[in-house]
C-alpha positions in Angstrom: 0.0 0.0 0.0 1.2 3.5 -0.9 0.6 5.7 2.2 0.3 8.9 -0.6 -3.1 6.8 -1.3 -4.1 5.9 2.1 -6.2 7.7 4.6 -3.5 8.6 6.8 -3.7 11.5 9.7 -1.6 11.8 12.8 -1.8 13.9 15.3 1.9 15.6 16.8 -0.2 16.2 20.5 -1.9 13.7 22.9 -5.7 14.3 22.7 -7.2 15.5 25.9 -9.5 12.4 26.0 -6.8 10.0 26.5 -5.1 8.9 29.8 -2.6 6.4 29.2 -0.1 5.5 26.6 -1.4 2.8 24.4 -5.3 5.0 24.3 -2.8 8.3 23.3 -1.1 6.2 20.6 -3.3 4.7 18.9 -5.0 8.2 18.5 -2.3 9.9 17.7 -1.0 7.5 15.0 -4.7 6.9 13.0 -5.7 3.9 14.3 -8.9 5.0 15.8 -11.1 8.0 16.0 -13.6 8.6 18.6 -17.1 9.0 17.5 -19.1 8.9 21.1 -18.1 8.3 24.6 -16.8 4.5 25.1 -17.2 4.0 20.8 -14.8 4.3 18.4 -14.2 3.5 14.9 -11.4 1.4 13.8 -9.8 2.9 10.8 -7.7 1.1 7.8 -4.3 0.7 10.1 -6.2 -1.1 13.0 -8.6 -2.9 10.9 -5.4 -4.5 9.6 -4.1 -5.4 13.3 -7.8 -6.5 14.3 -7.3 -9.2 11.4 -4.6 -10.3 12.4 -5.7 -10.8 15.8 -8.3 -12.4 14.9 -6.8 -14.8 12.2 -4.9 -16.2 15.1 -7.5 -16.6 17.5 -9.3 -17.9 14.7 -6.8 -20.6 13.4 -5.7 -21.7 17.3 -9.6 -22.4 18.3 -9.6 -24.2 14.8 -6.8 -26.3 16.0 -8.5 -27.0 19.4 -11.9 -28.2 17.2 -14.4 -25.6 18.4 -16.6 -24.8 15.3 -17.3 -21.0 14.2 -20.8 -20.3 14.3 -22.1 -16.0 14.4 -24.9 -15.3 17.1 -27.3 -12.5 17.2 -26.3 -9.4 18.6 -30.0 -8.7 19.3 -31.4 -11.0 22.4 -34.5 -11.4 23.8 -35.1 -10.0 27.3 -36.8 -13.7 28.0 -34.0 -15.8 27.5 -31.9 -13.5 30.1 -35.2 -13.7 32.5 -35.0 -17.6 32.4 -31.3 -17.8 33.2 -31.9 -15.3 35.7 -30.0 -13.0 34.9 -32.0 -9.9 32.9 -31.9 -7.6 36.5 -28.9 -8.9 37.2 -27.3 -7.3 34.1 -30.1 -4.5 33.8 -30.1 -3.6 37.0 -27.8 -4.3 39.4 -24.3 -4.1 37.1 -26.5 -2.1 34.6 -24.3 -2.9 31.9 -26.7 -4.0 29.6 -28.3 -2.1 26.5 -31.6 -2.5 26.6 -34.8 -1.7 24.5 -38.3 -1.9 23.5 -39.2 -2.7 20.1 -42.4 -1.7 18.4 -44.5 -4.7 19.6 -43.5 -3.4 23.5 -40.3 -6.5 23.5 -37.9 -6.3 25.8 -34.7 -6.9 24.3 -30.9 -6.1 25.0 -27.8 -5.7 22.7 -25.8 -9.0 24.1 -22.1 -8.2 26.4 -22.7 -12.3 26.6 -24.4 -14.9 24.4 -24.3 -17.5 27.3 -28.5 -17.6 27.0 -28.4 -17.8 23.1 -25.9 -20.5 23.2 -27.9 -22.1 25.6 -31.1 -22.0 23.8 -29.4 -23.8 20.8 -28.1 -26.3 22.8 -31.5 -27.3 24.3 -32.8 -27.2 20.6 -30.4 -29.3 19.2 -28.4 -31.5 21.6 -30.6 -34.8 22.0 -28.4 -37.2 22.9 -24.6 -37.6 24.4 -24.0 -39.1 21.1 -23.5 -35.6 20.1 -21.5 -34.9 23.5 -19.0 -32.8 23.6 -19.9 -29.7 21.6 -17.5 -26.6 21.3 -18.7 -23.7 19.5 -17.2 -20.3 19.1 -17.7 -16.6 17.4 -15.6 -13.4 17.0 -18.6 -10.8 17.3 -19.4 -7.0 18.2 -20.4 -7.1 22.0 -21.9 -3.9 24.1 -21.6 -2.9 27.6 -23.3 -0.2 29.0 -20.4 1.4 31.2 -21.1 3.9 33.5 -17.9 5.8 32.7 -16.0 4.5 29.4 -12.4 5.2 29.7 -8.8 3.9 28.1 -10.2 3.8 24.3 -10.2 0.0 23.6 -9.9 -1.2 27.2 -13.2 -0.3 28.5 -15.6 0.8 26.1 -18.9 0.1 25.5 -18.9 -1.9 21.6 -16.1 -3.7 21.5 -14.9 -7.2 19.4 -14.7 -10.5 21.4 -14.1 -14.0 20.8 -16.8 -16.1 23.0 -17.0 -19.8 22.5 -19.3 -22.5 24.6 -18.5 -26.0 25.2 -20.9 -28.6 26.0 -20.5 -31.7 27.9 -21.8 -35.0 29.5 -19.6 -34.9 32.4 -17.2 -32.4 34.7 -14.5 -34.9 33.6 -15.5 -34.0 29.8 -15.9 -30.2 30.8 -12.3 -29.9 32.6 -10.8 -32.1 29.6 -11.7 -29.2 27.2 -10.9 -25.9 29.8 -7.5 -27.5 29.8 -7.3 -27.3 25.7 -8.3 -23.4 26.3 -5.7 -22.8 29.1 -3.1 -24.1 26.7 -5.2 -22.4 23.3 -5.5 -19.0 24.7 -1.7 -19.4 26.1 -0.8 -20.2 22.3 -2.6 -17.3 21.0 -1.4 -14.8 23.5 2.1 -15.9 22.7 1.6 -16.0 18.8 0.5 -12.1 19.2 4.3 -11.8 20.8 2.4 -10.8 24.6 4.2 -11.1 28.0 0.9 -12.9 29.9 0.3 -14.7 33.1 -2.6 -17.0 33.6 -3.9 -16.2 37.4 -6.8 -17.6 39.2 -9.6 -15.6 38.8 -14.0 -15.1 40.4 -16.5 -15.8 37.8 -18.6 -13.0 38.9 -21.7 -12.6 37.1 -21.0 -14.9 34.4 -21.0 -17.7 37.6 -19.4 -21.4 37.7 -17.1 -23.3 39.7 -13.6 -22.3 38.4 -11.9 -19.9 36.5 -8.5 -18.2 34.9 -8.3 -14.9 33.9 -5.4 -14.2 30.7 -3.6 -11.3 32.3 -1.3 -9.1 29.5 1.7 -7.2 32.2 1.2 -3.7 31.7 2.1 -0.7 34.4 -1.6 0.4 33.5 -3.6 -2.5 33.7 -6.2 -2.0 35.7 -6.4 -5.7 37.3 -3.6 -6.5 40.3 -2.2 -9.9 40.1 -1.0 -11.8 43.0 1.9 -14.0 42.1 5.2 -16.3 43.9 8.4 -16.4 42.3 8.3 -19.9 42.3 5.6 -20.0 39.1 3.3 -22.1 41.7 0.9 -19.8 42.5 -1.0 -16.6 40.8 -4.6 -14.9 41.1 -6.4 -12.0 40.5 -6.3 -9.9 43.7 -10.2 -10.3 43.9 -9.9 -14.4 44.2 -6.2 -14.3 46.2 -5.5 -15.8 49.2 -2.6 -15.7 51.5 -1.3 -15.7 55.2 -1.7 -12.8 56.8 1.2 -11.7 58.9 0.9 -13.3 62.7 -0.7 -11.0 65.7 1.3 -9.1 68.0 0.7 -10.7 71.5 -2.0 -8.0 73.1 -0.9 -5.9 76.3 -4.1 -5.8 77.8 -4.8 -8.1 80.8 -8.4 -7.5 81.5 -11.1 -6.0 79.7 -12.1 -2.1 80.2 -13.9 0.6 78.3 -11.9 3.8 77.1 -12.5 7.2 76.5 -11.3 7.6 72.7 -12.0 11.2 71.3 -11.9 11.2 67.8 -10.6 7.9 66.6 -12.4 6.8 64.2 -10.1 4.9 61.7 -7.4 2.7 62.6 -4.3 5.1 62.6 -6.2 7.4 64.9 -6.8 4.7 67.5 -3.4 2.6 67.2 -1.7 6.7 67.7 -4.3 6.7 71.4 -3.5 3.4 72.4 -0.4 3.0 71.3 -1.6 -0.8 70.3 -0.4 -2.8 67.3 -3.4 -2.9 64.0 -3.1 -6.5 64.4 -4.9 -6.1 67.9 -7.8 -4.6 66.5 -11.3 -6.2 65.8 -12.7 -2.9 63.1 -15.9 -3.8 62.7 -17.7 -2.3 59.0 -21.3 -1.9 58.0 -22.3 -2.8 54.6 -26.2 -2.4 53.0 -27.1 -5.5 50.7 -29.5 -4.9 48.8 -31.5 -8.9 47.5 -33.2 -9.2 44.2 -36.5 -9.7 46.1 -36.6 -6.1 47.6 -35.2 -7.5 51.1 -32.6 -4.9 52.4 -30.0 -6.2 55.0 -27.4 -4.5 57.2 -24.1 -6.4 57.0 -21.5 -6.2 60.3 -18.0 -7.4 58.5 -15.5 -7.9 61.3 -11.7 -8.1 60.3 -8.5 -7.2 61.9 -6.9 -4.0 61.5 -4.3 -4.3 59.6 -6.5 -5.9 56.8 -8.8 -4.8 54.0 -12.3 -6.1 53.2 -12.2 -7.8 49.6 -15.4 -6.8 48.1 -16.0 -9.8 45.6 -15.2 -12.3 48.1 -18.1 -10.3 50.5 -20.4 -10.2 47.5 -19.8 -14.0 46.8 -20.5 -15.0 50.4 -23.9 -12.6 50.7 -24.9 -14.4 47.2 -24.5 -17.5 49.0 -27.0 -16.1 51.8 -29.6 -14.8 49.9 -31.7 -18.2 49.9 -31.6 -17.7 53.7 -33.6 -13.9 53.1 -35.7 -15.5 50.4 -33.7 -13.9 47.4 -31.8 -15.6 44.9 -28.9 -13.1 44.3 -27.2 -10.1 45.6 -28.1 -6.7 43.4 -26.4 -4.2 45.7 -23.3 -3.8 47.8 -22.3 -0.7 49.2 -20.4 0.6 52.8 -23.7 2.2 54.9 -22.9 5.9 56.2 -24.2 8.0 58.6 -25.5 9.7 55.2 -28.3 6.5 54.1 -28.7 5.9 57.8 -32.3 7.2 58.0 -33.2 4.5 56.1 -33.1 1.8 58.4 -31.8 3.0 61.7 -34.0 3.4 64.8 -31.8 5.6 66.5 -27.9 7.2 65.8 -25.3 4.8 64.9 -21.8 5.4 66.4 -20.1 5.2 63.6 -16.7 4.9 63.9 -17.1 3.1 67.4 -19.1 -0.2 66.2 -18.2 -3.5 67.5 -19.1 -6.7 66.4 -21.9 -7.1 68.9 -23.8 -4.2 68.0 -27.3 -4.7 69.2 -30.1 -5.5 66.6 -32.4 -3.2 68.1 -30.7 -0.3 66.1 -32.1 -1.8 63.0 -36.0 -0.3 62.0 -38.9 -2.6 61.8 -39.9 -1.8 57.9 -41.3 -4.5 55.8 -38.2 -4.9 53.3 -35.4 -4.7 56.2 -34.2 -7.7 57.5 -34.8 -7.6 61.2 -31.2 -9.3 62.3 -27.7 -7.6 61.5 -25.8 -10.3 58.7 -23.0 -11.1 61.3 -19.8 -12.0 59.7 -16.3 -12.6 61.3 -13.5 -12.5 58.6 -10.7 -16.0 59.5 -8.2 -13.4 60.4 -10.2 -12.2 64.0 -11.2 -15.6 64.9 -8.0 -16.6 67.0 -7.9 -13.1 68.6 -7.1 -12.9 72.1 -7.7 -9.8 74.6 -8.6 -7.3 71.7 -9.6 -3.9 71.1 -12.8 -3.1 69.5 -15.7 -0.5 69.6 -18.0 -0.2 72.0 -20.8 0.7 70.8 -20.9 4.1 72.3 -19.5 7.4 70.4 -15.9 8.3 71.8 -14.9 5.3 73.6 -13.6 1.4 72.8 -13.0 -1.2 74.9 -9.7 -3.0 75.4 -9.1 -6.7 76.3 -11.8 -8.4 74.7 -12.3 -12.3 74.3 -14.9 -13.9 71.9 -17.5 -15.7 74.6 -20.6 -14.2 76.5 -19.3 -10.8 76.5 -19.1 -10.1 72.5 -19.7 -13.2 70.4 -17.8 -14.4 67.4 -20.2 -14.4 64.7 -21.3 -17.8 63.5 -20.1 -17.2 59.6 -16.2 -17.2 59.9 -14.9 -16.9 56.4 -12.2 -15.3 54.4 -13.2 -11.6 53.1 -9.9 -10.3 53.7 -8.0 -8.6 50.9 -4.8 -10.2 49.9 -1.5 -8.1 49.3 1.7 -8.2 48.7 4.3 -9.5 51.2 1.8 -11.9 52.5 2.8 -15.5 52.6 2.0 -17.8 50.4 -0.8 -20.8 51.0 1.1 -23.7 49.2 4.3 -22.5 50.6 4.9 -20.7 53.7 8.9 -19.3 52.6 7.4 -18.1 49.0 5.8 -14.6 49.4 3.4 -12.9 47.1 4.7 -10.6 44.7 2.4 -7.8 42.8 2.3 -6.7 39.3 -0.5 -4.8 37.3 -2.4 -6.9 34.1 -5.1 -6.2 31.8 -7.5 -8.6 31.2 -7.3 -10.0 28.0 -9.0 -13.0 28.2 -10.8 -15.4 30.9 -12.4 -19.0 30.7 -15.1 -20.5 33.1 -16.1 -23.9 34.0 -19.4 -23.0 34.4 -21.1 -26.4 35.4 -24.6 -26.7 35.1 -25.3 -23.2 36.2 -27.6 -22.4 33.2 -28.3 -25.3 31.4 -30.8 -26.0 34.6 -32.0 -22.7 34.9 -33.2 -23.1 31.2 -33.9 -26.4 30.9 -31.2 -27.8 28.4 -30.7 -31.3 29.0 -29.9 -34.3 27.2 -30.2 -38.1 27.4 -27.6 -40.1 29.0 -26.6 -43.7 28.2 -28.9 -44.5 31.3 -31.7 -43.0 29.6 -32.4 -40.5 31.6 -32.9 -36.3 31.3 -29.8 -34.4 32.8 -28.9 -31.0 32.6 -26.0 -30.3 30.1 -22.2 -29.3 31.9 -20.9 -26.2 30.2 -17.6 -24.4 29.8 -17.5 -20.8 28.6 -13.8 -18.8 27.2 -13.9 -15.8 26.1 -10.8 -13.3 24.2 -11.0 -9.6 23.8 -9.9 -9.3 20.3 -9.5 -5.4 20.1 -8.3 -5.1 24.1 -5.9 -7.2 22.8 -4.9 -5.0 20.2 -4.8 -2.2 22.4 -2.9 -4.3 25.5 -0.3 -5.0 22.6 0.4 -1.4 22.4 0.5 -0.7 26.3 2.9 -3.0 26.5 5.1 -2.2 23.8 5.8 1.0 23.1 8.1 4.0 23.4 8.7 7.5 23.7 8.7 8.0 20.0 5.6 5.6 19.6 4.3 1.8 19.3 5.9 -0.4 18.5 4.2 -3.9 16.8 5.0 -7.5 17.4 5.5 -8.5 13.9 3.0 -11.4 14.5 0.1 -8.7 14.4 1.3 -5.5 12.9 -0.5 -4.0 10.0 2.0 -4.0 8.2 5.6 -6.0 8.6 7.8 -3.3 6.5 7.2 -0.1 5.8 9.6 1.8 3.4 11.0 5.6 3.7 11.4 7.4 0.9 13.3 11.0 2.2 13.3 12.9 -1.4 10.5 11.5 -3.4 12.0 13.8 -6.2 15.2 11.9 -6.2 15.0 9.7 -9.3 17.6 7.0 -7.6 15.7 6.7 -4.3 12.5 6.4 -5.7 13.2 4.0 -8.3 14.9 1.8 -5.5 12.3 2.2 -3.1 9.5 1.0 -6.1 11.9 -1.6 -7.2 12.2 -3.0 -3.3 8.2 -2.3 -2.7 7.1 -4.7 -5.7 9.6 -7.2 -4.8 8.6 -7.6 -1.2 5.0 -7.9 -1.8 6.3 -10.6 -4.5 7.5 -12.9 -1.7 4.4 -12.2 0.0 5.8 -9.6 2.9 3.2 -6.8 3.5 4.7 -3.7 2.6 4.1 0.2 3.1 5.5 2.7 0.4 6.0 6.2 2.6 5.9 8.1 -0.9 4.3 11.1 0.1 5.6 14.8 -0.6 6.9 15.4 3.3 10.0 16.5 4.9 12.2 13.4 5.5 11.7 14.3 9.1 8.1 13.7 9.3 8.2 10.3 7.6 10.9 9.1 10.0 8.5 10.1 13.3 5.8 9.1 11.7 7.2 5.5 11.0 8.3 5.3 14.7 4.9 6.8 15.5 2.9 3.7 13.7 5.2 1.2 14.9 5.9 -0.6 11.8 8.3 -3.4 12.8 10.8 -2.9 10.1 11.7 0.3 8.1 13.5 0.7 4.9 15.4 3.5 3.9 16.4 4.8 0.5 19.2 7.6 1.3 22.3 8.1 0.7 23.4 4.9 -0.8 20.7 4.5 -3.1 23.1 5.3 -5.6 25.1 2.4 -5.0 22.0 -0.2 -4.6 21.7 0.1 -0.8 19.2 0.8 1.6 19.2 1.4 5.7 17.0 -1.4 7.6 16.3 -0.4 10.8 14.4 -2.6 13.3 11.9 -0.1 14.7 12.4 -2.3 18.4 15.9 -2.0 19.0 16.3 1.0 16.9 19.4 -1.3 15.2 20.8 -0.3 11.8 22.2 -2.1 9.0 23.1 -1.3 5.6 22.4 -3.9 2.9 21.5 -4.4 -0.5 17.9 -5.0 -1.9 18.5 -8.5 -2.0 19.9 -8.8 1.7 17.2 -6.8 2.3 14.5 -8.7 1.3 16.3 -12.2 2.6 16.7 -11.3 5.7 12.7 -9.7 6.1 11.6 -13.0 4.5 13.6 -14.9 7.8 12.1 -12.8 9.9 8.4 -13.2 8.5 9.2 -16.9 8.3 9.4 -17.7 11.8 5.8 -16.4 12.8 
């Protein structure tokens, strides 16, 4: 392609929209153009590297034996209502498009086909005779995000590979979830990424297991949890660890004490002079069920930990059959701000211990008359502690779980894991941290909706079970975008060959030089010859311009015609390295061929 011919614009300043390197990039250099908040269209440069991506993704799920199939962007609101899911997605994550039609329809633009893919399967699979079934798309998907930001990374239509496998047996299921550990490893590798595969939560998509696809980057939005020994790694949300050991408490007996003004931990541990790990902090959560049920949650942890707020929202889920719900919609820390809403008199907040009374809760129709009582693993062992008192400006100090305050009966882990902590499998390995985007994430997802909507099949035995399920899916254009936060510089991008729109682009500095041009035509046709894609920088520009906009685009190699044109010669400059060699056409185009070969 001649770039004279091509739509080409670049842009010498970072747009105000963007906010990290790979969303100011690909702006800058033409790859994409905003059109709306969280939408963008992908112009001739990144259509070329969304191929690519998806040529590889394509051929490596090929290779595993899923089949392509295309699904309907446009979904029913019944099939999500049957699965469960339609408030879930509507109105509790609110991430879904939704819409009436002219007949009054409820429908939504899909972020997910697991209903679709569902419905087909109930349709079609009779028999484990046709067991196991892998199917797969590359499609437009749409998420409704409350605030879109980092171009590609989060925004609302984006271009993801989702594919569905269906099975007689967990054996069958975790047969084929291994295939797409090792398939999405391949891929991620073929697109020239650093990755780590972590343990992950399945969130709303739901199931038993999970990995998340993490691509390094400083600006990934994800933390990952990791040993040096390869033998552990997870998502901060699903990580778990040893907490550093309690310091021995001081306190001999137990006693109330005046504390004015501490209200967080560093306040009270500066009064006391105690150690955080002495400290029962009690925090008060509203949960709001999906049958209008509201309930006050007490969370009790030491105080030198954090709540994780997916683990909390994954045990309250597990609750709500206890409330008459079936899942969790809402999750937020109460404040003195909402109290009015369900207290019957002031809270002391600040001052709350684990056995504050129920009778500060209203008696309302929707409220749940009992606090949800839960004791985090790291306070159960606690000895002589400090912890609020239930009273505005004072604590008390050498508190034992027993008649006085008891230890809630749910003791489970909601702690936050971080780095430093020891390691579970390994008590000498210690977590380490780095920062990920999420690039891909596969589920085993059991029988989770194949029961909700009826999709079953007959077993050798005869009888009517519910189908197992797997789910995987691939961000194809996060993908594309993680490929650029992680490889770039501060003169631009720069591609792994594997998925660059184009593998060579050629310089020309004097378009008016006969010699330089004729080389530059002569090398152009030659590589496209031996099937290298090729850009001709022909255009009427200060040599200048072309060079920073070649290092802008991040074309892997660049040729130059210059001063040795004369004698046959061109400059090849590997736009990674920033190495320079001088050779002739035909070493040229030898040495590109190696290169493209090994892809």
């Amino acid at each position: 392609m001649r770039l004279s011919q091509m739509l080409f614009v670049t842009l010498r300043d970072n747009p105000a929209e963007a906010e990290i390197p790979s969303h100011k990039l690909l702006l800058r250099a033409g790859y994409i153009r905003r059109i709306a908040s969280g939408v963008y269209s992908y112009l001739p440069l990144m259509w070329r590297v969304l191929q690519k991506v998806s040529a590889i993704v394509r051929s490596e799920m090929d290779r595993s034996g899923a089949l392509e199939c295309l699904l309907p962007q446009l979904q029913p609101a019944e099939l999500w209502q049957e699965s469960g899911r339609w408030d879930t997605y509507t109105q509790a994550e609110g991430i879904m498009f939704a819409l009436t039609d002219r007949a009054e329809r409820q429908l939504g633009l899909g972020p997910t086909h697991e209903e679709v893919i569902t419905t087909l399967a109930k349709d079609l699979i009779r028999s484990y005779r046709q067991l196991p079934v892998h199917l797969y798309q590359i499609q437009t998907k749409f998420r409704d995000e409350i605030r879109p930001r980092f171009g590609l990374l989060r925004g609302r239509e984006f271009i993801m590979k989702d594919g569905y496998s269906f099975h007689a047996d967990v054996a069958s299921l975790q047969d084929t979830y291994q295939v797409m550990y090792d398939t999405y490893s391949r891929i991620l590798s073929r697109c020239g990424l650093t990755f780590r595969a972590v343990e992950a939560d399945s969130g709303a998509i739901g199931g038993s297991g999970s990995h998340e696809f993490m691509v390094l980057a400083d600006a990934g939005e994800d933390e990952v949890l990791y040993t040096a020994d390869g033998e552990y790694a997870a998502n901060v949300e699903k990580a778990v660890s040893v907490p550093p050991a309690a310091v021995p408490s001081p306190y001999r007996k137990m006693e109330t004490l005046s504390t004015p003004n501490a209200t967080t931990i560093e306040a009270l541990v500066a009064q006391l002079g105690c150690d955080p790990t002495q400290i029962v902090k009690t925090v008060l959560y509203r949960a709001g069920f999906d049958n209008g049920c509201c309930g006050l949650v007490l969370v009790s942890i030491r105080g030198d930990q954090e709540v994780n707020a997916v683990k909390l929202q994954n045990v309250l889920t597990g609750l709500a059959a206890n409330y008459g719900a079936s899942k969790l919609l809402d999750l937020r820390v109460a404040d003195a701000e909402t109290a009015q809403e369900w207290a019957a008199q002031p809270l002391p907040f600040g001052y709350i211990g684990p056995d504050l009374p129920d009778t500060y809760l209203k008696t309302t129709a929707n409220l749940i008359p009992q606090f949800i009582r839960i004791a985090d693993t790291t306070v159960a062992e606690l000895k002589r502690f400090v912890t609020g008192a239930n009273k505005a400006e004072h604590h008390r100090v050498g508190v034992n779980w027993g008649n006085t305050c008891a230890l809630p009966a749910l003791v489970v882990d909601v702690r936050k894991a971080q780095a430093g902590d020891r390691a579970c499998h390994d008590p000498t390995q210690y977590l380490e941290t780095a920062r990920g985007i999420e690039i891909g994430h596969i589920f085993q997802l059991g029988t989770k909706y194949s029961q909700a909507m009826q999709a079953t099949y007959t077993n050798e035995q005869g009888e009517e079970v519910p189908l197992v399920m797997g789910c995987y899916g691939i961000g194809v254009s996060r993908l594309a975008q993680a490929a650029v936060e992680q490889h770039h510089d501060a003169n631009g991008i720069i591609w792994p060959l594997a998925i660059a729109p184009y593998q060579v682009i050629i310089v020309v500095p004097n378009i008016t030089d006969p010699t330089q041009m004729h080389l530059a035509t002569e090398l152009y046709t030659k590589l496209q010859t031996v099937g290298i894609e090729v850009l001709l920088d022909d255009r009427d520009e200060r040599a200048g311009v072309k060079f920073k906009d070649a290092d802008l685009i991040g074309i892997p190699y660049r040729v130059v015609t210059g001063r040795t044109s004369a004698k046959g010669e061109v400059e090849l400059v590997e736009r990674a390295t920033g190495k320079t060699v001088t050779l002739s056409v035909s070493e040229a185009i030898a040495y590109l061929q190696q290169q493209v070969e090994q892809l």
